[in-house]
TIVO-2410 file (N, C-alpha, C; in nm, 3 decimals):
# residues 64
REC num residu      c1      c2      c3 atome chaine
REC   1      X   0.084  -0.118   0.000     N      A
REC   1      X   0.000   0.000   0.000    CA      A
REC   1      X   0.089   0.124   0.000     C      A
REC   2      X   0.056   0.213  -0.084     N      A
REC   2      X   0.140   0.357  -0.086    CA      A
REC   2      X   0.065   0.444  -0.037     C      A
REC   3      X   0.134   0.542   0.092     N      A
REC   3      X   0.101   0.687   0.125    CA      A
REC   3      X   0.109   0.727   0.068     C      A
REC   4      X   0.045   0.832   0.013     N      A
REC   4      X   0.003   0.950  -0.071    CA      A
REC   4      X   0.058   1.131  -0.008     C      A
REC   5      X   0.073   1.097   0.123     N      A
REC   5      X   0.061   1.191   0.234    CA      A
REC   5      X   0.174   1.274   0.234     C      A
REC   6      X   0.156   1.441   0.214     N      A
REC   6      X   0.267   1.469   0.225    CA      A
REC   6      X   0.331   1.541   0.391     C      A
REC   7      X   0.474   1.548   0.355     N      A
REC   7      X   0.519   1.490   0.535    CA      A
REC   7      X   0.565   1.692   0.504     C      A
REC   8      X   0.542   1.729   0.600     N      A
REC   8      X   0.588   1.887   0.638    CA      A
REC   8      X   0.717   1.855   0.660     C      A
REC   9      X   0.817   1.805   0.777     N      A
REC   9      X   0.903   1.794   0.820    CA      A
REC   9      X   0.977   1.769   0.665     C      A
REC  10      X   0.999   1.629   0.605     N      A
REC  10      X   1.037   1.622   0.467    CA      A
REC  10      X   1.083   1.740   0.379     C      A
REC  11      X   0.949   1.790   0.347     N      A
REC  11      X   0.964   1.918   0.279    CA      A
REC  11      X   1.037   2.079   0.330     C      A
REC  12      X   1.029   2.081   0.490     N      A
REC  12      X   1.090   2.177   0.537    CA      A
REC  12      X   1.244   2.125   0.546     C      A
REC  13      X   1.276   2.045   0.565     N      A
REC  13      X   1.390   1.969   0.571    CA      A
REC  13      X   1.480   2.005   0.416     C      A
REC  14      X   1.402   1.980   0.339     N      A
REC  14      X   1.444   1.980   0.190    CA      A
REC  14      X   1.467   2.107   0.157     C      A
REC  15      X   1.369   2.230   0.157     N      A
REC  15      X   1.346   2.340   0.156    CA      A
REC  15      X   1.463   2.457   0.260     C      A
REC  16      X   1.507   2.406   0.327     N      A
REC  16      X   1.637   2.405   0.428    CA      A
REC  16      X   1.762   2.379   0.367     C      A
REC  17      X   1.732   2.289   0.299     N      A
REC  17      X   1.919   2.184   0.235    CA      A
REC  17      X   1.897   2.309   0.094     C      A
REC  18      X   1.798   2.299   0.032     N      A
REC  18      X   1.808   2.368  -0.112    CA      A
REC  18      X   1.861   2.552  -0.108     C      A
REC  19      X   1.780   2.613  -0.002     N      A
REC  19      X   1.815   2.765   0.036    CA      A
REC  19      X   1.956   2.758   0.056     C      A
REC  20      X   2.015   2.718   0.179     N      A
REC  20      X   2.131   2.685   0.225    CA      A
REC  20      X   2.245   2.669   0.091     C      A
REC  21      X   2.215   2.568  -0.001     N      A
REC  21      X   2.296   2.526  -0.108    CA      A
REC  21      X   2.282   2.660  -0.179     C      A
REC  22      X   2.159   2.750  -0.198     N      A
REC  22      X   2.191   2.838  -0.282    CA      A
REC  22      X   2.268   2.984  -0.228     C      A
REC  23      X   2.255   3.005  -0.068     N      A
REC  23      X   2.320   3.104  -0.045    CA      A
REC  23      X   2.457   3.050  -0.028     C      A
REC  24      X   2.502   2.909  -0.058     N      A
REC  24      X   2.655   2.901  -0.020    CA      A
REC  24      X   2.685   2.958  -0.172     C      A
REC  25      X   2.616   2.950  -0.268     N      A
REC  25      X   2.700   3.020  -0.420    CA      A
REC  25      X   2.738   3.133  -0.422     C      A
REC  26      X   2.651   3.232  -0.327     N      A
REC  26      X   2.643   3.365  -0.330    CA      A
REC  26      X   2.807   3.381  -0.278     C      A
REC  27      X   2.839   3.544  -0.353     N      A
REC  27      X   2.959   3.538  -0.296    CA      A
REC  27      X   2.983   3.604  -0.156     C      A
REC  28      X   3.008   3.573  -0.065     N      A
REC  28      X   2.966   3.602   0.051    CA      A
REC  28      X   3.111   3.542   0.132     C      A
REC  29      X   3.145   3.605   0.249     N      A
REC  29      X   3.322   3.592   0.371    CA      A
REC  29      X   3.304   3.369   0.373     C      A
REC  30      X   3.392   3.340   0.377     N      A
REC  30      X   3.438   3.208   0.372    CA      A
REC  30      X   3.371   3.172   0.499     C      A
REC  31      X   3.375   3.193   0.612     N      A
REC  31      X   3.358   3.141   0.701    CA      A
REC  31      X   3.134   3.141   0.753     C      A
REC  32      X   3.092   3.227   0.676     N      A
REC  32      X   2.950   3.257   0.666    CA      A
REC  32      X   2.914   3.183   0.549     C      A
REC  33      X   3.009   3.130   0.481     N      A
REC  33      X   2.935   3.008   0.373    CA      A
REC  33      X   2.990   2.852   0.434     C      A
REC  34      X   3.096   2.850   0.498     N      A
REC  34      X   3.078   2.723   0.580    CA      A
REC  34      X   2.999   2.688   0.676     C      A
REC  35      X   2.929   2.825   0.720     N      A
REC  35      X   2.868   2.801   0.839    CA      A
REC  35      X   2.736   2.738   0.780     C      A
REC  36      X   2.661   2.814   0.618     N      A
REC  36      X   2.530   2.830   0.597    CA      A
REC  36      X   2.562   2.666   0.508     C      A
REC  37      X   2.679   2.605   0.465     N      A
REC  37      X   2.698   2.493   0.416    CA      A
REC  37      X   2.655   2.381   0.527     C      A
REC  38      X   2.757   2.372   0.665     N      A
REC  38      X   2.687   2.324   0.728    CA      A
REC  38      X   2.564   2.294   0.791     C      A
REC  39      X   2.464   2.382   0.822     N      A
REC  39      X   2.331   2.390   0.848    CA      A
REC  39      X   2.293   2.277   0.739     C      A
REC  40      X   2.331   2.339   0.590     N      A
REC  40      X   2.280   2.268   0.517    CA      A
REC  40      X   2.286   2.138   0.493     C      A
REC  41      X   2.402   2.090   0.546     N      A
REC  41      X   2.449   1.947   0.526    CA      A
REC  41      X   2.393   1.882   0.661     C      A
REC  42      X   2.379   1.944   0.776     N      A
REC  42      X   2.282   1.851   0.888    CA      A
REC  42      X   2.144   1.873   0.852     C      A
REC  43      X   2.093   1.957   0.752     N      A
REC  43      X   1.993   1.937   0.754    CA      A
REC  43      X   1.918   1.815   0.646     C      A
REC  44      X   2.001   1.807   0.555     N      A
REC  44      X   1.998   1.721   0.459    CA      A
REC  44      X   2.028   1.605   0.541     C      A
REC  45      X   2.101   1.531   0.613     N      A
REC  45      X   2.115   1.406   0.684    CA      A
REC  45      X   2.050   1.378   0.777     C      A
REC  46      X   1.964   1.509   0.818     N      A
REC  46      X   1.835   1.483   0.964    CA      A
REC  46      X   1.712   1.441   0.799     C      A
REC  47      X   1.721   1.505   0.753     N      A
REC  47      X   1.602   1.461   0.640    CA      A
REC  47      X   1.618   1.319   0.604     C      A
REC  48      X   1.717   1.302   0.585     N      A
REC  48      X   1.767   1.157   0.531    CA      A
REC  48      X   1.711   1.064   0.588     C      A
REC  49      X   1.746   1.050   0.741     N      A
REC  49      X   1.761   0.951   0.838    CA      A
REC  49      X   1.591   0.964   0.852     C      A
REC  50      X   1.553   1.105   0.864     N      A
REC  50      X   1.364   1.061   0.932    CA      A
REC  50      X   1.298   0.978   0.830     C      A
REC  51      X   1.356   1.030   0.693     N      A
REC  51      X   1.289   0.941   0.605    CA      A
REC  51      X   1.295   0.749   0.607     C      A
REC  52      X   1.458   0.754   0.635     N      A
REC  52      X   1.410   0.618   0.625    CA      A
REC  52      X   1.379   0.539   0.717     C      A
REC  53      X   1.389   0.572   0.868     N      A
REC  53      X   1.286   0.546   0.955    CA      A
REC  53      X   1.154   0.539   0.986     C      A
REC  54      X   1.155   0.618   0.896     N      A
REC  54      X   0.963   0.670   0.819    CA      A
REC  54      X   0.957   0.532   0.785     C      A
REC  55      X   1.033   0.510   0.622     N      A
REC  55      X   0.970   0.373   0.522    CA      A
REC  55      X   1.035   0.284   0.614     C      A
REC  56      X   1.112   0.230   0.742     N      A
REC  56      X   1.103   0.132   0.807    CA      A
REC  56      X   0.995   0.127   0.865     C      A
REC  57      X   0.923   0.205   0.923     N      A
REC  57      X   0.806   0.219   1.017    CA      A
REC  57      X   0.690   0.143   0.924     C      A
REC  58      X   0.719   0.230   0.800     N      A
REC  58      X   0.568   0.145   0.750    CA      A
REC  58      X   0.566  -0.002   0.675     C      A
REC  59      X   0.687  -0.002   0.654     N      A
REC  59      X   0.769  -0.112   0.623    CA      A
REC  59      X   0.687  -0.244   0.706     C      A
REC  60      X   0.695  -0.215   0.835     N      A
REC  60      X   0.645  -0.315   0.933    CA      A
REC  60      X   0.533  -0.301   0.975     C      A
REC  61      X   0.452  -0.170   0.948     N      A
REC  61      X   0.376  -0.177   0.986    CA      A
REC  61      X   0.228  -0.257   0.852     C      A
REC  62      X   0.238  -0.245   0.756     N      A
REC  62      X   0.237  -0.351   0.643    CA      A
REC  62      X   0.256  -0.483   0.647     C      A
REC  63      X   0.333  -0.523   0.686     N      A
REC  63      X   0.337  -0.643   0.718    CA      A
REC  63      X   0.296  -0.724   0.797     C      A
REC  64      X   0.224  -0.618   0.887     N      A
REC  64      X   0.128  -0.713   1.037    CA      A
REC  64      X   0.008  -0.719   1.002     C      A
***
C-alpha cells in the first residue's frame, strides 16, 4: 500500500538543504558560507535519516 501523504518535516527539511545550497554560491566571507553549508548538510542528513525510519516504520507496519 502507498502513502500519498505529504510529510511537512520532509519538505521543510528539503526546503532548508536547497536555500542553504543556494546562499553558499552567493559570494559572501568564507567562514559565513561554511557556516550556511553546514546547516545545510545537517539538515539534509536529519532529512535523510527521518525518512528512512519513516519507510522502516511502515515497512512493518504492512506487514502485520
Amino acid at each position: 500500500m502507498i502513502h500519498n501523504n505529504y510529510d511537512m518535516y520532509s519538505i521543510r527539511g528539503t526546503l532548508i538543504t536547497f536555500t542553504t545550497y543556494l546562499i553558499s554560491l552567493m559570494d559572501i566571507e568564507l567562514m559565513t558560507k561554511v557556516g550556511v553549508m553546514s546547516i545545510g548538510i545537517a539538515s539534509g542528513i536529519t532529512t535523510i535519516v527521518y525518512n528512512i525510519k519513516k519507510i522502516k516504520k511502515l515497512n512493518d507496519n504492512e506487514k502485520r
